[in-house]
N, C-alpha and C positions, 0 to 999 in steps of 0.2 A: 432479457434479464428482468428479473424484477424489484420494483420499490420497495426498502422496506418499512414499516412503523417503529420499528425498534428505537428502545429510550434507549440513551447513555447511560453508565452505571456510573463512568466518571465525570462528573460536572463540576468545572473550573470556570472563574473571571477570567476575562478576556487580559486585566492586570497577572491574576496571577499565571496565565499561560505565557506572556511576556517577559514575565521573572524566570520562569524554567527551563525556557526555549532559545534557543538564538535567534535572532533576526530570522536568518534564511529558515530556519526549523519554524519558527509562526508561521511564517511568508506563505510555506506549502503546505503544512497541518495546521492550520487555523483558517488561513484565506484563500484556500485549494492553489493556490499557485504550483509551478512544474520549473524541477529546473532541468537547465541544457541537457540535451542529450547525450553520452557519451562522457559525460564528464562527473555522473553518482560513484561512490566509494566501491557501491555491490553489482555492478555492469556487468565485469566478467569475471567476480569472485564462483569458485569451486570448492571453496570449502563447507564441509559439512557441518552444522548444525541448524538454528531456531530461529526464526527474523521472529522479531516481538517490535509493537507500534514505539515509535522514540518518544512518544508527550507520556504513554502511559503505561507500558513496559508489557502490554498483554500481550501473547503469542497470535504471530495471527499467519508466516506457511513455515513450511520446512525445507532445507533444500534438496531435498530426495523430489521436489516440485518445481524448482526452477530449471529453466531451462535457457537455451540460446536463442533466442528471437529476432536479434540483431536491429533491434529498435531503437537502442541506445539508451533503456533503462532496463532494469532489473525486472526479469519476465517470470511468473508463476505459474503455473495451470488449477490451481486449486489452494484454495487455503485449507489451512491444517483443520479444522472445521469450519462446519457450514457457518456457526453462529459467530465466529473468530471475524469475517468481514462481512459487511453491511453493505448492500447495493444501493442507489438511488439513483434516478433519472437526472442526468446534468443536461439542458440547453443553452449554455452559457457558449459564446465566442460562435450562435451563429448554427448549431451542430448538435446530434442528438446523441448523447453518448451517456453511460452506465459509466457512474462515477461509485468508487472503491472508498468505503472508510472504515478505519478500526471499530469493533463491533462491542467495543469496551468505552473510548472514549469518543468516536463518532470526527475522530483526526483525520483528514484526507490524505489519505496514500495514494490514488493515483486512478485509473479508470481500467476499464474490462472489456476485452475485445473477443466478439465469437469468430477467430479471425486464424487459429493455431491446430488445424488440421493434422498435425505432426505430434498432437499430446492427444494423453486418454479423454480430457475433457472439452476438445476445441477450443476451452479460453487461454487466454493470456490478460492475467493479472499485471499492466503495463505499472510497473511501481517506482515512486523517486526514494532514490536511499536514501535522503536526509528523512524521510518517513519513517524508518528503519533502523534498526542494531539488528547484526549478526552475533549471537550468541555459539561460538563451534563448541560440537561433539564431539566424541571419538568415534573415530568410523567405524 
C-alpha cells in the first residue's frame, strides 16, 4: 500500500471535534482507536446504499463493495473513489499495517488488508461503523 501526502480539506480543534462527536466516535476517528468486533451497527448490514465518514459526512464506499469477510467489522474492497480514502503507514501496537482514513477529514476509519482474494481488488477495507453512516438507496 501506499502513504499518502494528502492535506485535509476539513480541519477542526481537537475541542471542536469533541463537541460534535461522542466520546466512542473521537475515541476511533480522532485517536485511531477500534471497537470490538462483532459488535459495529454495519457488521452484517445488506442494505444498499452510501457509507459517508461520521466526523464529516464525505462519501467514502458503496455497498455494491462490501462484502462478508467475517472479521467482525464492516468489510470493503474498494472505496467509491481512489481520492475518497487516504492510506498511511501505521506501526503502532508493535505491527506494520496500512491504516484507512477519510480523504476529506483525515478521520480514521479503520486499516487495509491485501488479505481478500475472494473480491476484484484482494483488499479488504477492515472498517469500525462508529466511523460510518449508512445512507440507503433504492435498489
Amino acid at each position: 500500500m501506499t502513504t499518502s501526502a494528502h492535506q485535509p480539506q476539513v480541519v477542526k480543534s481537537d475541542e471542536e471535534w469533541r463537541a460534535e462527536l461522542s466520546p466512542e466516535e473521537y475515541a476511533v476517528l480522532r485517536e485511531a482507536g477500534t471497537e470490538r468486533p462483532w459488535t459495529g451497527e454495519y457488521v452484517d448490514t445488506k442494505t444498499v446504499g452510501v457509507y459517508s465518514c461520521r466526523a464529516c459526512g464525505a462519501e467514502l464506499f458503496r455497498s455494491e463493495t462490501k462484502f462478508d469477510s467475517h472479521c467482525g467489522w464492516p468489510s470493503f474492497y474498494a472505496p467509491s473513489s481512489s481520492d475518497n480514502v487516504v492510506l498511511r503507514d501505521d506501526t503502532s501496537h508493535g505491527m506494520l499495517r496500512t491504516e484507512a482514513l477519510c480523504g476529506t477529514c483525515h478521520s480514521h476509519l479503520g486499516h487495509v488488508f491485501a488479505d481478500a482474494p475472494q473480491t476484484p481488488t484482494g483488499d479488504r477495507y477492515c472498517i469500525n461503523s462508529v466511523s460510518i453512516t449508512l445512507s440507503p438507496t433504492e435498489a
